[in-house]
C-alpha positions as CSV (number, residue, x, y, z in Angstrom):
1,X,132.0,223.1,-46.2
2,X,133.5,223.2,-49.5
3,X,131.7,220.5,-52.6
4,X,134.6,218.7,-54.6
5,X,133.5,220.3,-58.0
6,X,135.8,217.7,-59.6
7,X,132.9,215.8,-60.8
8,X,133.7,215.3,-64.7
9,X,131.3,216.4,-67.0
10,X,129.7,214.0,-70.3
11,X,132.1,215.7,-72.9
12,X,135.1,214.6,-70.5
13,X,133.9,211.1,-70.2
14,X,133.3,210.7,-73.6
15,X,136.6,211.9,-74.7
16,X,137.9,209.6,-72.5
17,X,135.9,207.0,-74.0
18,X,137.1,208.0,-77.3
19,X,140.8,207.5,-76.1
20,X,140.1,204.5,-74.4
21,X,138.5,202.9,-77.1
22,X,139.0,204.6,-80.8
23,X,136.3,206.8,-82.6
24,X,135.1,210.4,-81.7
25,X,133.9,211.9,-78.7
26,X,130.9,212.4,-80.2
27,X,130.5,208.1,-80.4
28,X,129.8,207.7,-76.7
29,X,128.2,211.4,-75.6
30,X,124.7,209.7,-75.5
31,X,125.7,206.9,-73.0
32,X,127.8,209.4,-70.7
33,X,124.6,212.0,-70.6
34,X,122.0,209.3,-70.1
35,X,124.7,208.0,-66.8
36,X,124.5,211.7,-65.6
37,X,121.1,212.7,-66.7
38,X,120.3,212.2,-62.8
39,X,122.2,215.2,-62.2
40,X,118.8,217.2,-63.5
41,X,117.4,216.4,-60.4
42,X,119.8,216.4,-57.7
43,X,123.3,218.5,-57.8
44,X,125.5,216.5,-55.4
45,X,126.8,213.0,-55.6
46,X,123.4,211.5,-54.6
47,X,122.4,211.9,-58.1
48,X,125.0,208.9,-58.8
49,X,121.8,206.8,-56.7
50,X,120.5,206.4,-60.2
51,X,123.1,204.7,-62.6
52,X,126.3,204.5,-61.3
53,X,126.0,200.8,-60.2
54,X,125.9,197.5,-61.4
55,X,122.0,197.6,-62.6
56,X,122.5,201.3,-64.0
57,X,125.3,200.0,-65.9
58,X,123.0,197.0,-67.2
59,X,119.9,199.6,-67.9
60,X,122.7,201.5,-70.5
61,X,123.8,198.4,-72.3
62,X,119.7,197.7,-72.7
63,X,119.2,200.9,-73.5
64,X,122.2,201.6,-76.2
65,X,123.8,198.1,-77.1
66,X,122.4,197.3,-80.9
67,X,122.7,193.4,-81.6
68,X,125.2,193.8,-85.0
69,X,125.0,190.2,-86.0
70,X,121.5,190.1,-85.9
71,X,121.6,193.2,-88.1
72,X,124.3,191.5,-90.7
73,X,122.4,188.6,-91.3
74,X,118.7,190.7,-92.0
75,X,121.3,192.4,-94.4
76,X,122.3,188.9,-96.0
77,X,118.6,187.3,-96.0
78,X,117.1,190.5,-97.7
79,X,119.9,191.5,-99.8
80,X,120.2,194.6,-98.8
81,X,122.4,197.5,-99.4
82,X,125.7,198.1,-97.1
83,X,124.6,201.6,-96.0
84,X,121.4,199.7,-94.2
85,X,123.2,199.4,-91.1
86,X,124.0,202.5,-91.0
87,X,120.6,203.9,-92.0
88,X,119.2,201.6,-89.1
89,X,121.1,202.2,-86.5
90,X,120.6,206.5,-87.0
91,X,116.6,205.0,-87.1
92,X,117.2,204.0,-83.6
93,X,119.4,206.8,-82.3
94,X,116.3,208.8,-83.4
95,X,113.9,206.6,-81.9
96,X,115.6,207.1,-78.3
97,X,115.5,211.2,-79.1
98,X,112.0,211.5,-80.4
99,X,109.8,208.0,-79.8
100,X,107.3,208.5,-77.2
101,X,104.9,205.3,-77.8
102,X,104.8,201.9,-78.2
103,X,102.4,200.0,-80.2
104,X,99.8,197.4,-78.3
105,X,99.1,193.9,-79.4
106,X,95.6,195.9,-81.3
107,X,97.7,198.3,-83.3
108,X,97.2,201.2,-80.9
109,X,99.4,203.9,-80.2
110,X,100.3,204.6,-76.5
111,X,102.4,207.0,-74.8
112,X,104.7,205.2,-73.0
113,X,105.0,208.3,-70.3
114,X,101.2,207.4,-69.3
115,X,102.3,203.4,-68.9
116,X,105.1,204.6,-66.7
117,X,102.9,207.2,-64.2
118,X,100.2,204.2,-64.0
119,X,102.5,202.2,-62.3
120,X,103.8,204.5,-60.0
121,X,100.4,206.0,-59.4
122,X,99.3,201.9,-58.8
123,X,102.4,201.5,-56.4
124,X,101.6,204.7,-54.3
125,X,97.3,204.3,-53.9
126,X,96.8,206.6,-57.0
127,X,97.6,209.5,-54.5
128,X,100.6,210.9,-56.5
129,X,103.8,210.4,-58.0
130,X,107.1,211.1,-55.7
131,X,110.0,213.5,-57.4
132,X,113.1,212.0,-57.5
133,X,114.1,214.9,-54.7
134,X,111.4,213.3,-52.4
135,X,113.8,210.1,-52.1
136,X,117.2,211.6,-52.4
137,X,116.5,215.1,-50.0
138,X,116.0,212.1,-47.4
139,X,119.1,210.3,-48.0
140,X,122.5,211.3,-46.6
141,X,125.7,211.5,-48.0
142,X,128.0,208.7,-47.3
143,X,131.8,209.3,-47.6
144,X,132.4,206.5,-50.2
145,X,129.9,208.4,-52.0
146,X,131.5,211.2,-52.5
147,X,134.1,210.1,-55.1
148,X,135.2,207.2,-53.2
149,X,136.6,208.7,-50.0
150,X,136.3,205.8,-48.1
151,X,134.9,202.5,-49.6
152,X,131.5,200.7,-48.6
153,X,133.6,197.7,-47.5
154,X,135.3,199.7,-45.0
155,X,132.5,201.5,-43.2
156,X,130.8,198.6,-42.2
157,X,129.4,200.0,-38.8
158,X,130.4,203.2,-39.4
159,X,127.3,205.0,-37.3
160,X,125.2,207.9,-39.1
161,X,126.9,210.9,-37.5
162,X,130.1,210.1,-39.4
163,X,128.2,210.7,-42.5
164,X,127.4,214.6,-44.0
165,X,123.8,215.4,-43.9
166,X,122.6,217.1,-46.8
167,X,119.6,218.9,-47.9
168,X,118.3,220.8,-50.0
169,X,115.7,223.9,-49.0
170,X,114.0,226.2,-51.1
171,X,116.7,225.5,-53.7
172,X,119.7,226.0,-51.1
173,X,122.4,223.4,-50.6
174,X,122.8,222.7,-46.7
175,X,125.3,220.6,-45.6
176,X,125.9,219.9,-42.1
């Protein structure tokens, strides 16, 4: 069987982002890569598990939406210079990129990657953490999945053998 390699790639979305809503490409690249970072781990349409839903769309706006106001009045209560937005905002585009810690209520430094394998060491009996491929190689691949062949709403009761089974083997794509 034949993959739909339609799938659009950051740049596109982006650009389309730029059309859509003024600015450069290069305004909205971040967001589109973070959506289809998941594709890293998982090549097909499954990887869309990750973001492409309501919460993922939620995790991006907490993840790249900068409170402006809040901003303009810190410029108009400390004087300062128009640039400082500017300046700012570049602090926390650099801050995604690079920032690995956060700082505890005693002024120590701590990765934020160990916080993150603690709790899912915690939530699987400190025996190990799951791959992303461990959930997704057991999933299969619904119609409406794959670029919205079908919608959710109207395979209710549609039975498991209408669906494509996919998985992946020693780095082979099988679908059945």
């Amino acid at each position: 069987m034949k993959l739909n390699c339609n799938m659009a790639k950051s740049d596109i979305h982006a650009l389309s982002s730029s059309k859509n809503f003024g600015g450069d490409p290069s305004d909205y690249i971040e967001i589109h890569e973070m959506m289809d970072s998941s594709k890293s781990f998982l090549a097909d349409n499954r990887h869309r598990t990750i973001f492409h839903h309501t919460a993922g769309i939620y995790y991006m706006q907490k993840m790249f939406g900068i409170d402006f106001g809040a901003i303009d009045e810190l410029k108009k209560k400390y004087n300062l210079p128009d640039d400082f937005t500017n300046d700012l905002i570049d602090l926390f585009k650099r801050n995604r990129a690079q920032g690995v810690h956060v700082m505890n209520s005693e002024g120590k430094k701590v990765h934020v990657r160990d916080i993150a394998e603690q709790h899912v060491l915690e939530d699987f009996r400190n025996k190990f953490i799951p791959s992303l491929n461990d959930y997704l190689s057991n999933m299969n691949l619904q119609m409406w999945m794959d670029n919205a062949m079908g919608s959710p709403q109207s395979k209710l009761g549609q039975s498991d053998s209408d669906a494509r089974k996919i998985s992946i083997n020693n780095g082979t794509l099988n679908i059945d």
